[in-house]
PDB file of N, CA, C and O in Angstrom:
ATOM      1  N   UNK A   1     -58.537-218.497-200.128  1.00  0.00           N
ATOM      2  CA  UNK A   1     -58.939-219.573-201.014  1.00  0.00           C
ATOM      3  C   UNK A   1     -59.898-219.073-202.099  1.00  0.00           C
ATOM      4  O   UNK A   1     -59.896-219.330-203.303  1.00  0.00           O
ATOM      5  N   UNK A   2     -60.668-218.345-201.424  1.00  0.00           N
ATOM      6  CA  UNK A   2     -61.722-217.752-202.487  1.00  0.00           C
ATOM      7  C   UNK A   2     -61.497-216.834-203.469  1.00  0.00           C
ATOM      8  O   UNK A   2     -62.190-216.571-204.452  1.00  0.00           O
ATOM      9  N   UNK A   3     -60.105-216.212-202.984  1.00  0.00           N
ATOM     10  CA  UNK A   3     -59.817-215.186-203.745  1.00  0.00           C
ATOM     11  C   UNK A   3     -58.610-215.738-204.781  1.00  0.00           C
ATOM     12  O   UNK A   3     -58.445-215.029-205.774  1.00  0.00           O
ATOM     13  N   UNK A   4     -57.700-216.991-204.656  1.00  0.00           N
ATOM     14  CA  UNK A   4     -57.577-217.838-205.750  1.00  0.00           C
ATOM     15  C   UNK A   4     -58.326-218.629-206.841  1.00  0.00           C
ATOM     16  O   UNK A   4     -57.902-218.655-207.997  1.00  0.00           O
ATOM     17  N   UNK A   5     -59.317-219.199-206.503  1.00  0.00           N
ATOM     18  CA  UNK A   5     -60.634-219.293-207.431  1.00  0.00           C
ATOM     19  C   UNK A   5     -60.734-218.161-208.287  1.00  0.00           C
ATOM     20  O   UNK A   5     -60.455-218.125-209.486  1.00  0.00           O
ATOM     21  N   UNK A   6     -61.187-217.177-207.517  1.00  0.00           N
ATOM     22  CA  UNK A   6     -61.647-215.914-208.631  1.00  0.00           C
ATOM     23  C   UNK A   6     -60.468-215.914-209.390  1.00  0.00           C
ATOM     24  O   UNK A   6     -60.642-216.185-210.578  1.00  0.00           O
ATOM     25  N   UNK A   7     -59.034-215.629-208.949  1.00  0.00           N
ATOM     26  CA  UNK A   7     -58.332-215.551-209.872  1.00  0.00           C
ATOM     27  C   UNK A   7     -57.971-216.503-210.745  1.00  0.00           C
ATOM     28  O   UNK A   7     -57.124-216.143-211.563  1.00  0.00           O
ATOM     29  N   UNK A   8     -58.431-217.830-210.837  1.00  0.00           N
ATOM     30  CA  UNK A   8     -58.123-218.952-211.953  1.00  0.00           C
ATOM     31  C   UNK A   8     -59.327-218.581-212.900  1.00  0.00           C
ATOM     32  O   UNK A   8     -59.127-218.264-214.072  1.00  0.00           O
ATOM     33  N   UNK A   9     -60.345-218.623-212.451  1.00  0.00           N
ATOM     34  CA  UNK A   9     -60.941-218.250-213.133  1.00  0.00           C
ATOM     35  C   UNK A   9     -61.143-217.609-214.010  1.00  0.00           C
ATOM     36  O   UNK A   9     -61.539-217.993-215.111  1.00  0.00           O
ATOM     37  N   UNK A  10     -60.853-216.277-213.600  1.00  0.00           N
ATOM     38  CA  UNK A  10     -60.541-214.922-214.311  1.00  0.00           C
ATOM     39  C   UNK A  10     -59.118-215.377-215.687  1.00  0.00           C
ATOM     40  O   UNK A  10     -59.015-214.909-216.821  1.00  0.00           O
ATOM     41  N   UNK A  11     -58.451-216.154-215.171  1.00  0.00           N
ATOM     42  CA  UNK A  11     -57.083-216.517-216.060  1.00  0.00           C
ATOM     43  C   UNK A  11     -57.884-217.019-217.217  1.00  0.00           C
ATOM     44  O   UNK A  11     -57.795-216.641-218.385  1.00  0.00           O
ATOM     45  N   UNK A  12     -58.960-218.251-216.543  1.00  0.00           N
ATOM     46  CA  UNK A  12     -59.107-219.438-217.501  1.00  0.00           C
ATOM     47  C   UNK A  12     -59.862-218.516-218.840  1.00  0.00           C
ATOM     48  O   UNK A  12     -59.556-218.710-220.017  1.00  0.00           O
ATOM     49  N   UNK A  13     -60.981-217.410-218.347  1.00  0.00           N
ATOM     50  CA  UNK A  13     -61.730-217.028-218.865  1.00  0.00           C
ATOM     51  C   UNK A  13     -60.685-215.707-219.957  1.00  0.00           C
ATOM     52  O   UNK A  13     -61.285-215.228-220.919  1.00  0.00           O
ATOM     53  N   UNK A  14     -59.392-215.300-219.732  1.00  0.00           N
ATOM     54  CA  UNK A  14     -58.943-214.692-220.153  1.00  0.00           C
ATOM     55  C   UNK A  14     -58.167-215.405-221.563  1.00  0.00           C
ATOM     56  O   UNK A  14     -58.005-214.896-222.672  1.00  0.00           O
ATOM     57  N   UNK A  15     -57.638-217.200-220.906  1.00  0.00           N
ATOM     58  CA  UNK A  15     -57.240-217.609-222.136  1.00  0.00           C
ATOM     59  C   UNK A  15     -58.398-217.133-222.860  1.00  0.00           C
ATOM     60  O   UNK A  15     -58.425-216.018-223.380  1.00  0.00           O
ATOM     61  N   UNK A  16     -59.478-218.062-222.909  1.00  0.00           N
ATOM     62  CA  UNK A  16     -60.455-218.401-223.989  1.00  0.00           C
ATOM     63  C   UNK A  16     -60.101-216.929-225.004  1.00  0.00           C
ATOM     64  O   UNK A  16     -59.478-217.000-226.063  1.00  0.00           O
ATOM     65  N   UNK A  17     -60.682-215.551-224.377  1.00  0.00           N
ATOM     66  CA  UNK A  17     -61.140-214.834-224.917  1.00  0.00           C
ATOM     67  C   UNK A  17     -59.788-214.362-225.747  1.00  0.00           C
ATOM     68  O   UNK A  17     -60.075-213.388-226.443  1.00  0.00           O
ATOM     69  N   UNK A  18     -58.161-214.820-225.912  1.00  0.00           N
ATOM     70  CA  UNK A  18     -56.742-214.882-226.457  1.00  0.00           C
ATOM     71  C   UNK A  18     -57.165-216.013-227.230  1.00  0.00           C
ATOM     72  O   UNK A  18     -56.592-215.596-228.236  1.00  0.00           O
ATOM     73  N   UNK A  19     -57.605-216.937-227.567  1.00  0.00           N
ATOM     74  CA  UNK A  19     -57.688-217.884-228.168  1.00  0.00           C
ATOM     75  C   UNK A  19     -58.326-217.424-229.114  1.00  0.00           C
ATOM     76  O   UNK A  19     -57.781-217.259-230.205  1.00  0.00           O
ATOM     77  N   UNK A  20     -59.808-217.076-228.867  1.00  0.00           N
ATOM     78  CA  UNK A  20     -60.836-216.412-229.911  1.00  0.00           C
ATOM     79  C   UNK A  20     -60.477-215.564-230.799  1.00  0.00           C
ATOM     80  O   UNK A  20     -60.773-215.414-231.984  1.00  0.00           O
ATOM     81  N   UNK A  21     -59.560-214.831-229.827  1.00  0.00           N
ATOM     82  CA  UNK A  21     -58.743-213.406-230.670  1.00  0.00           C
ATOM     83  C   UNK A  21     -57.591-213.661-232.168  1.00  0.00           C
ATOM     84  O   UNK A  21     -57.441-213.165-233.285  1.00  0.00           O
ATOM     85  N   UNK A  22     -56.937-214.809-231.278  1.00  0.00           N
ATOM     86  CA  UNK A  22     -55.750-215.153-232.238  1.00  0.00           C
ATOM     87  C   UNK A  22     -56.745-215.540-233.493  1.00  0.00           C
ATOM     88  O   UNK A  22     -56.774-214.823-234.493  1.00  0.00           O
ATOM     89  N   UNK A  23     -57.562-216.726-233.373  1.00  0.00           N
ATOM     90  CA  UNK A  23     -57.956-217.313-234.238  1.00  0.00           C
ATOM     91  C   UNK A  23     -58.846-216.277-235.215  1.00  0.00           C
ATOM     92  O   UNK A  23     -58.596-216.320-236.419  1.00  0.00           O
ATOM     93  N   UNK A  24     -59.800-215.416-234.770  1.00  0.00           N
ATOM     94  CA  UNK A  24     -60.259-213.993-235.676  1.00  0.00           C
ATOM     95  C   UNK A  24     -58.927-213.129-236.654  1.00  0.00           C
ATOM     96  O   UNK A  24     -58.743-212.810-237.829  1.00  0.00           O
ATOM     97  N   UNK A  25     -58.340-213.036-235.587  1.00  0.00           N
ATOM     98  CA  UNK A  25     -56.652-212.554-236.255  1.00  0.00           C
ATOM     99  C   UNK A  25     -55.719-213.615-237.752  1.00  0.00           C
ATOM    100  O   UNK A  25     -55.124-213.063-238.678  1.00  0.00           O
ATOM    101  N   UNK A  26     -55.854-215.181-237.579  1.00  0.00           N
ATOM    102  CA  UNK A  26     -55.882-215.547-238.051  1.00  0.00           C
ATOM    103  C   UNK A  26     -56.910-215.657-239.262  1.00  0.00           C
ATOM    104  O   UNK A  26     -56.493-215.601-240.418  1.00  0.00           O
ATOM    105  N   UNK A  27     -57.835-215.766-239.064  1.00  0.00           N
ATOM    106  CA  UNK A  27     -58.874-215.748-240.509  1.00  0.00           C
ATOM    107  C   UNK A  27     -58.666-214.110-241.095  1.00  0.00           C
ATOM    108  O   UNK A  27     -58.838-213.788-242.271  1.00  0.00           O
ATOM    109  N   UNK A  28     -58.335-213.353-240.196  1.00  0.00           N
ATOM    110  CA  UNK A  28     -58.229-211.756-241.139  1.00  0.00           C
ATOM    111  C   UNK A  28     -57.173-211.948-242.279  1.00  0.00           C
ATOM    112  O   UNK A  28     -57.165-211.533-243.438  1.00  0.00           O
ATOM    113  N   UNK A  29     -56.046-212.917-241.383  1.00  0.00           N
ATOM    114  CA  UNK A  29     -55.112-212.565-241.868  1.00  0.00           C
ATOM    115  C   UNK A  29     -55.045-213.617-243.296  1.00  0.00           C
ATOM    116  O   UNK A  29     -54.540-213.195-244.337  1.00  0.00           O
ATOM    117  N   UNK A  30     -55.604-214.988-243.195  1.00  0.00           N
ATOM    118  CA  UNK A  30     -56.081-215.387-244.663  1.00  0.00           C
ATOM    119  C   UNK A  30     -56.876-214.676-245.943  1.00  0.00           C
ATOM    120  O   UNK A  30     -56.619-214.850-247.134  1.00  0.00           O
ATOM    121  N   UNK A  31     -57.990-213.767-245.329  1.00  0.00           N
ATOM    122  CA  UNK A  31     -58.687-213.601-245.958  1.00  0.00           C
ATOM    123  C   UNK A  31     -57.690-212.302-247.142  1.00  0.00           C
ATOM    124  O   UNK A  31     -57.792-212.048-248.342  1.00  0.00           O
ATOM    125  N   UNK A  32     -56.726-211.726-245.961  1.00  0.00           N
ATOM    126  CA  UNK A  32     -56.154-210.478-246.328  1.00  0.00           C
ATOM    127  C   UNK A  32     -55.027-211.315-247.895  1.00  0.00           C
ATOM    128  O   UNK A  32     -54.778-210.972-249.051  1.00  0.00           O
ATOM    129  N   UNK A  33     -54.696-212.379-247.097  1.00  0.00           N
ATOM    130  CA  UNK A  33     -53.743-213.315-248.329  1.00  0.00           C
ATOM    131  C   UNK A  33     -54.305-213.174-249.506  1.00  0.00           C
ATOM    132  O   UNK A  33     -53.885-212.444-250.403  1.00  0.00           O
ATOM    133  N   UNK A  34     -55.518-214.043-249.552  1.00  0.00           N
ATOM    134  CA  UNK A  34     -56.378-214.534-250.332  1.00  0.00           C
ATOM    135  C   UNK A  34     -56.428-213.492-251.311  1.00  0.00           C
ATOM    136  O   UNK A  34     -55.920-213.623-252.425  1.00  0.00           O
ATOM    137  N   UNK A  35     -57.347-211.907-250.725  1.00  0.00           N
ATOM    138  CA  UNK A  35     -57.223-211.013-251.568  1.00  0.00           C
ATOM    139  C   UNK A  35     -56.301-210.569-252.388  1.00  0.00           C
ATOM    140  O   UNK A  35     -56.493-210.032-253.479  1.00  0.00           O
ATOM    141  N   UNK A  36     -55.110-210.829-251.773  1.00  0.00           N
ATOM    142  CA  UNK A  36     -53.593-210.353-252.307  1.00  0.00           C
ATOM    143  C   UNK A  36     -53.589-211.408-253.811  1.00  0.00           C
ATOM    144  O   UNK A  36     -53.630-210.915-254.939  1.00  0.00           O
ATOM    145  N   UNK A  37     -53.546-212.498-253.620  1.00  0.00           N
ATOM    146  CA  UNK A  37     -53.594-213.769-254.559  1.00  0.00           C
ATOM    147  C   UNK A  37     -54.356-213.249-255.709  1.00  0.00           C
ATOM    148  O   UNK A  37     -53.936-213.287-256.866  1.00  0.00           O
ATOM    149  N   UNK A  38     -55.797-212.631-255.250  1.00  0.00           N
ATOM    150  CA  UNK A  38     -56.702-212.877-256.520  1.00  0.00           C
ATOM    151  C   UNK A  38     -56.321-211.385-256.919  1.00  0.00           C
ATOM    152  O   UNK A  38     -56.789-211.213-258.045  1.00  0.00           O
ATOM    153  N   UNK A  39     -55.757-210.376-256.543  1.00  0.00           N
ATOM    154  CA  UNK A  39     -55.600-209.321-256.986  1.00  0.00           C
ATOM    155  C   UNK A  39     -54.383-209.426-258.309  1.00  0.00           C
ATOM    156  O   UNK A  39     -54.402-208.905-259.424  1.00  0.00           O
ATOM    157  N   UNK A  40     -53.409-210.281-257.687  1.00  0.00           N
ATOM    158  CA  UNK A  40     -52.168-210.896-258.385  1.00  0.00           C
ATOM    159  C   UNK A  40     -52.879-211.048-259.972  1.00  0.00           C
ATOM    160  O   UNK A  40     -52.869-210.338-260.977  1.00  0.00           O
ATOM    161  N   UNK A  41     -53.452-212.282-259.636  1.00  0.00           N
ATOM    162  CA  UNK A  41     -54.224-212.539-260.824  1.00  0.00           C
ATOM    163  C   UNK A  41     -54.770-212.051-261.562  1.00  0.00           C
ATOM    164  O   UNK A  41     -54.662-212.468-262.715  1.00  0.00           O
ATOM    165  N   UNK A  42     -55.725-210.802-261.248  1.00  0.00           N
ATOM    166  CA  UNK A  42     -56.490-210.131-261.701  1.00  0.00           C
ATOM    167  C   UNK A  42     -55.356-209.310-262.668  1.00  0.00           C
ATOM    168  O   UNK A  42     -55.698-209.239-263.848  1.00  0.00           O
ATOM    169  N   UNK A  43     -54.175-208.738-262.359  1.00  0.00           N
ATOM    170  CA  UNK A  43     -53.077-207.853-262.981  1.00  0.00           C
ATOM    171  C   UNK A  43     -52.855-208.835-264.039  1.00  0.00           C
ATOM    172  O   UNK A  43     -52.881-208.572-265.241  1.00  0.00           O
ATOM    173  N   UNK A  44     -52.601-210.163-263.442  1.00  0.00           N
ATOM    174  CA  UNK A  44     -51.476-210.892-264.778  1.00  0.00           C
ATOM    175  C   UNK A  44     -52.660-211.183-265.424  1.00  0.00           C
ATOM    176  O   UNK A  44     -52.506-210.302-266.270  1.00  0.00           O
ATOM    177  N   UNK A  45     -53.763-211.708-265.746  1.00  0.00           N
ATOM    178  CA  UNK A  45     -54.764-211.322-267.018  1.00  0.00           C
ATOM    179  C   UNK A  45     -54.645-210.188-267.869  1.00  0.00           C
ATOM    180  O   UNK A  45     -54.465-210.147-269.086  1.00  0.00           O
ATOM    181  N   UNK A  46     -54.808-209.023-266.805  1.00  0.00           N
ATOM    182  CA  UNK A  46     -54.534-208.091-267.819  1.00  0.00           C
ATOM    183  C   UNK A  46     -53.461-208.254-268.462  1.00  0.00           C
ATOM    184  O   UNK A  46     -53.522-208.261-269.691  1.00  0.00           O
ATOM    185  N   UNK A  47     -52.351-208.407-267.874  1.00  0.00           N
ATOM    186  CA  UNK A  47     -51.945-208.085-269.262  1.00  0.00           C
ATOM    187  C   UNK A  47     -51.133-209.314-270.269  1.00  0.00           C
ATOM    188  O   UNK A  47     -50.180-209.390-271.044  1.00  0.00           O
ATOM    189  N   UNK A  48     -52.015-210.026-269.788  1.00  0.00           N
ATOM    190  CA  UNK A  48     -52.036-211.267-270.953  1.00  0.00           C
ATOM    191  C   UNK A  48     -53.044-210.986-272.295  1.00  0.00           C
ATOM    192  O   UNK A  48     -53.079-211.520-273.404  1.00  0.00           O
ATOM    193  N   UNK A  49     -53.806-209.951-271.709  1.00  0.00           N
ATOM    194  CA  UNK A  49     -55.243-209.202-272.721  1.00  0.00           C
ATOM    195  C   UNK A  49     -54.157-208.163-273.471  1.00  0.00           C
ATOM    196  O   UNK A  49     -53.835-208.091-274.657  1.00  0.00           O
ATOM    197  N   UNK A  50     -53.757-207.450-272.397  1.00  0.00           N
ATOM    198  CA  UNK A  50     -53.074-206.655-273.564  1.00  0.00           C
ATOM    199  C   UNK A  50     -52.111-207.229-274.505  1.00  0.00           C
ATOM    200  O   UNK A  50     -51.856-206.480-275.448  1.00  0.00           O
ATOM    201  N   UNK A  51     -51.411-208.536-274.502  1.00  0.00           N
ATOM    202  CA  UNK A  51     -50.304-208.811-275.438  1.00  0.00           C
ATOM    203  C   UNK A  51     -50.994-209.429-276.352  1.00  0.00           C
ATOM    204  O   UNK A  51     -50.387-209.396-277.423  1.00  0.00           O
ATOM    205  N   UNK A  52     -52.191-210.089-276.426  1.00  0.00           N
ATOM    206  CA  UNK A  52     -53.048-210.150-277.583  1.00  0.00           C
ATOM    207  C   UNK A  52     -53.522-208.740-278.412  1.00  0.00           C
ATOM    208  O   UNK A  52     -53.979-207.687-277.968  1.00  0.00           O
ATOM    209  N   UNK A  53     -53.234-209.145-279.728  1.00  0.00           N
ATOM    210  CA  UNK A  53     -53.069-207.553-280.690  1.00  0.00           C
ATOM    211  C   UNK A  53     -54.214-208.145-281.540  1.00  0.00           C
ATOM    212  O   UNK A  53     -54.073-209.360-281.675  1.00  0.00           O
ATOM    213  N   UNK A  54     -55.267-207.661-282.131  1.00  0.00           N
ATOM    214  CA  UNK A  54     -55.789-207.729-283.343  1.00  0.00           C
ATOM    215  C   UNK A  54     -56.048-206.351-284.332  1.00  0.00           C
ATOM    216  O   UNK A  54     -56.314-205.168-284.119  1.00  0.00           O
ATOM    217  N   UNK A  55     -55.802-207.247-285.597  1.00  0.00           N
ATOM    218  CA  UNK A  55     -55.874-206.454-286.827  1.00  0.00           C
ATOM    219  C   UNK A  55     -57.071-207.109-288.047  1.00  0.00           C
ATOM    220  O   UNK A  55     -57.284-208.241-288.481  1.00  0.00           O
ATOM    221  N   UNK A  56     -57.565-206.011-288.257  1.00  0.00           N
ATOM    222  CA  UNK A  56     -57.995-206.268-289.652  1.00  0.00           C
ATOM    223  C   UNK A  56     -57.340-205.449-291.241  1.00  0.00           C
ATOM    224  O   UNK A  56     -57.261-204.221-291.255  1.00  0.00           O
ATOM    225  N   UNK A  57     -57.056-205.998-292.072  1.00  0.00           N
ATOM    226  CA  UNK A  57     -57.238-205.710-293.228  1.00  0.00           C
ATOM    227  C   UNK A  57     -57.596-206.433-294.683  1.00  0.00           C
ATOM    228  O   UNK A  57     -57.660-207.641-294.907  1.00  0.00           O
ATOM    229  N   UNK A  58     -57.753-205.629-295.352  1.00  0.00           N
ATOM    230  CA  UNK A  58     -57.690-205.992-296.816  1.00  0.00           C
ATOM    231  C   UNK A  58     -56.960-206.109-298.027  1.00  0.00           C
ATOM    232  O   UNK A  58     -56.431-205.147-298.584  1.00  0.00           O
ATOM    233  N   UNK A  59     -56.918-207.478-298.510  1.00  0.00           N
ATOM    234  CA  UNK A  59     -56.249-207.584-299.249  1.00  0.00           C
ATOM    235  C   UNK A  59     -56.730-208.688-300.480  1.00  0.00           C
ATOM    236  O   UNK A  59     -56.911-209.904-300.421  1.00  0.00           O
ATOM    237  N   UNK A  60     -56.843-207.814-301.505  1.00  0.00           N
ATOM    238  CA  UNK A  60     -57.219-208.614-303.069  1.00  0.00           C
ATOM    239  C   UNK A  60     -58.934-208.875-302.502  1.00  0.00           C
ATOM    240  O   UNK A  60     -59.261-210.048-302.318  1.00  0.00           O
ATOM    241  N   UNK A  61     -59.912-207.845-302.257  1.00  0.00           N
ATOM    242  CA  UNK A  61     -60.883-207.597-301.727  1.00  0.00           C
ATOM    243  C   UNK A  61     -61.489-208.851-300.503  1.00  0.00           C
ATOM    244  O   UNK A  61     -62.694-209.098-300.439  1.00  0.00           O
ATOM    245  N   UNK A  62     -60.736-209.370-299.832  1.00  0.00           N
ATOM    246  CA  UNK A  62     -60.720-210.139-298.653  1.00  0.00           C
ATOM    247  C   UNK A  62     -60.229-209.428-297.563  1.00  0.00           C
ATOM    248  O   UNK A  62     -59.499-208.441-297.466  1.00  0.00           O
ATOM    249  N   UNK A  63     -60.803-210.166-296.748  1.00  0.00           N
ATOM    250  CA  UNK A  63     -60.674-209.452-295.238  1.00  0.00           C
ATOM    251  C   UNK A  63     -59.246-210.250-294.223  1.00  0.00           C
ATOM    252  O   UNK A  63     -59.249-211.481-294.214  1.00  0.00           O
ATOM    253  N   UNK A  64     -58.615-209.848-293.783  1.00  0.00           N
ATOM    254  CA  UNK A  64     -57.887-210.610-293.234  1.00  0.00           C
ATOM    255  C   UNK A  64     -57.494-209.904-291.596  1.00  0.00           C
ATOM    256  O   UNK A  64     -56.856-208.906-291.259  1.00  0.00           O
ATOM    257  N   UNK A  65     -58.094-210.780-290.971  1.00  0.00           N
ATOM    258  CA  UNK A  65     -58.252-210.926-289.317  1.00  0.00           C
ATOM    259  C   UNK A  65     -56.917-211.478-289.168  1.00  0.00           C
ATOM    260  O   UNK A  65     -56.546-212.447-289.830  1.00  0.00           O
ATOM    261  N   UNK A  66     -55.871-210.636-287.951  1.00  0.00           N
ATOM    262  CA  UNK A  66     -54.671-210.885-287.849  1.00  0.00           C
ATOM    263  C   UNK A  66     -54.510-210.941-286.724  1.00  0.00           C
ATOM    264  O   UNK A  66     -54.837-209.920-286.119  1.00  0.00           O
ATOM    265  N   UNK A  67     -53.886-212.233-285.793  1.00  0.00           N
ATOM    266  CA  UNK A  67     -54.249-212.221-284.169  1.00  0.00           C
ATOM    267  C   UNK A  67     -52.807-212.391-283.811  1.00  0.00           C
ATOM    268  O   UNK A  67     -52.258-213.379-284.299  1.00  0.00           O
ATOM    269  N   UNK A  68     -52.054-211.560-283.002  1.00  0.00           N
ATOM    270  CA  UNK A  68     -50.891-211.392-282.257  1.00  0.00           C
ATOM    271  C   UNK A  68     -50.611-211.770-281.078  1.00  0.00           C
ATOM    272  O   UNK A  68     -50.506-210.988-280.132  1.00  0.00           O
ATOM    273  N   UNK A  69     -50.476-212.895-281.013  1.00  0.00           N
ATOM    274  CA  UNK A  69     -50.363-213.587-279.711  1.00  0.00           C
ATOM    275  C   UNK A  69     -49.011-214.263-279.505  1.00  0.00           C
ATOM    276  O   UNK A  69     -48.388-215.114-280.140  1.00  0.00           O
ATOM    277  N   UNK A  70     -48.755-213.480-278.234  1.00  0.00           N
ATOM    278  CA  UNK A  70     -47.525-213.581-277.880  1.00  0.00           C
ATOM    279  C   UNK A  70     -45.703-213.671-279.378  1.00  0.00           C
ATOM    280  O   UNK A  70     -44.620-214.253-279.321  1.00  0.00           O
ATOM    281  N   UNK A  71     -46.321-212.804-280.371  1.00  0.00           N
ATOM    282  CA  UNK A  71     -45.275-212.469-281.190  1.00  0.00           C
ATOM    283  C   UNK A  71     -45.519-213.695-282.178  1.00  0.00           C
ATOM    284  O   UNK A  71     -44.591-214.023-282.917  1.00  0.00           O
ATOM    285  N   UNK A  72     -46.393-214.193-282.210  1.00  0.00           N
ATOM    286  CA  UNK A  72     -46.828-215.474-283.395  1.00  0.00           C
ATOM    287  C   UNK A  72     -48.175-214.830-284.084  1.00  0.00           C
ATOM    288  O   UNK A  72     -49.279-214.547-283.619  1.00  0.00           O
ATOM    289  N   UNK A  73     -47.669-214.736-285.240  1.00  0.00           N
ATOM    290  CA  UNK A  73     -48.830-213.977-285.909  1.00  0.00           C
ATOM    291  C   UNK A  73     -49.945-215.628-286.538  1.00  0.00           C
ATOM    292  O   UNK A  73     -49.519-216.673-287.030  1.00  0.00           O
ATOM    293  N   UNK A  74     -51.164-215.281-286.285  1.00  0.00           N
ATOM    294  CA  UNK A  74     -52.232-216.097-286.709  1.00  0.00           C
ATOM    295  C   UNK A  74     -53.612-215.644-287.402  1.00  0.00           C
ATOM    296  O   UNK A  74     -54.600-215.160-286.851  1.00  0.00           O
ATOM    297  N   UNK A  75     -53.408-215.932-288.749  1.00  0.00           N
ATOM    298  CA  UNK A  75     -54.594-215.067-289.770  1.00  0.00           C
ATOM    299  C   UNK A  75     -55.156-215.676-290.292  1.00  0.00           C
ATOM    300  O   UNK A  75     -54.761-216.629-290.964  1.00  0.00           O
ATOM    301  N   UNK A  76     -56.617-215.192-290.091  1.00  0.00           N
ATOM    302  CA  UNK A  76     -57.983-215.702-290.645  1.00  0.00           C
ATOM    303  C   UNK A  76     -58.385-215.039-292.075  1.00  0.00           C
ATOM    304  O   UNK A  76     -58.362-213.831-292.311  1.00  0.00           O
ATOM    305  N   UNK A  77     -58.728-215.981-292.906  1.00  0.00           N
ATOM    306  CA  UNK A  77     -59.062-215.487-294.582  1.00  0.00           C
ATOM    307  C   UNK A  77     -60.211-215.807-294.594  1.00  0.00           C
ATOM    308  O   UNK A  77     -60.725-216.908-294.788  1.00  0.00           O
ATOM    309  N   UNK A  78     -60.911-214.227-294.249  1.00  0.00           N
ATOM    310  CA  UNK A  78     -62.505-214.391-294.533  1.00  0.00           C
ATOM    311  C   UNK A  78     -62.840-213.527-295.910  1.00  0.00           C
ATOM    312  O   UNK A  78     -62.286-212.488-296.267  1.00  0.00           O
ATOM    313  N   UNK A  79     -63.756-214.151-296.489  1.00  0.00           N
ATOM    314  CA  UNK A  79     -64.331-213.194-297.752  1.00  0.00           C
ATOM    315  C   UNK A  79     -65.596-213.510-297.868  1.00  0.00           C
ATOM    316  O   UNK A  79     -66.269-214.531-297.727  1.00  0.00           O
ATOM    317  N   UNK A  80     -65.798-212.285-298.190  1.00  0.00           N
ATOM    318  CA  UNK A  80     -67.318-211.979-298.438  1.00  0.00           C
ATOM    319  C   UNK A  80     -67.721-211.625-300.388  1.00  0.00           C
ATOM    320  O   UNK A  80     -68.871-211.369-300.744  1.00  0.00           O
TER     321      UNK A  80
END
């Protein structure tokens, strides 16, 4: 009898410490997502930075700021 006790015991105390485990296993395994996600992101900025182009030049002694975004050209007429 006594030596069934010990062994429920021993079971009950074995779930818990499978429970604890999964659930640590689980948060690794979000956190590991998560990183994946913001890393994602971090790439597609870049190179949303890189397809923005700027130019300057001159023309008829004005300055002209030329912004390339996404293949639509957009220019600023500054003069000094």
């Amino acid at each position: 009898m006594i030596r069934k006790q010990y062994k429920a015991k021993n079971r009950d105390k074995n779930v818990k410490e499978n429970e604890l485990k999964r659930k640590k296993e689980k948060k690794k395994g979000r956190k590991k997502e998560k990183r994946k996600r913001e890393e994602k992101r971090e790439k597609k900025k870049g190179r949303k930075k890189e397809k923005r182009k700027r130019e300057t030049r001159e023309e008829n002694g004005r300055k002209l700021i030329i912004f390339n975004y996404n293949s639509q050209d957009i220019s600023l007429n500054l003069s000094f």
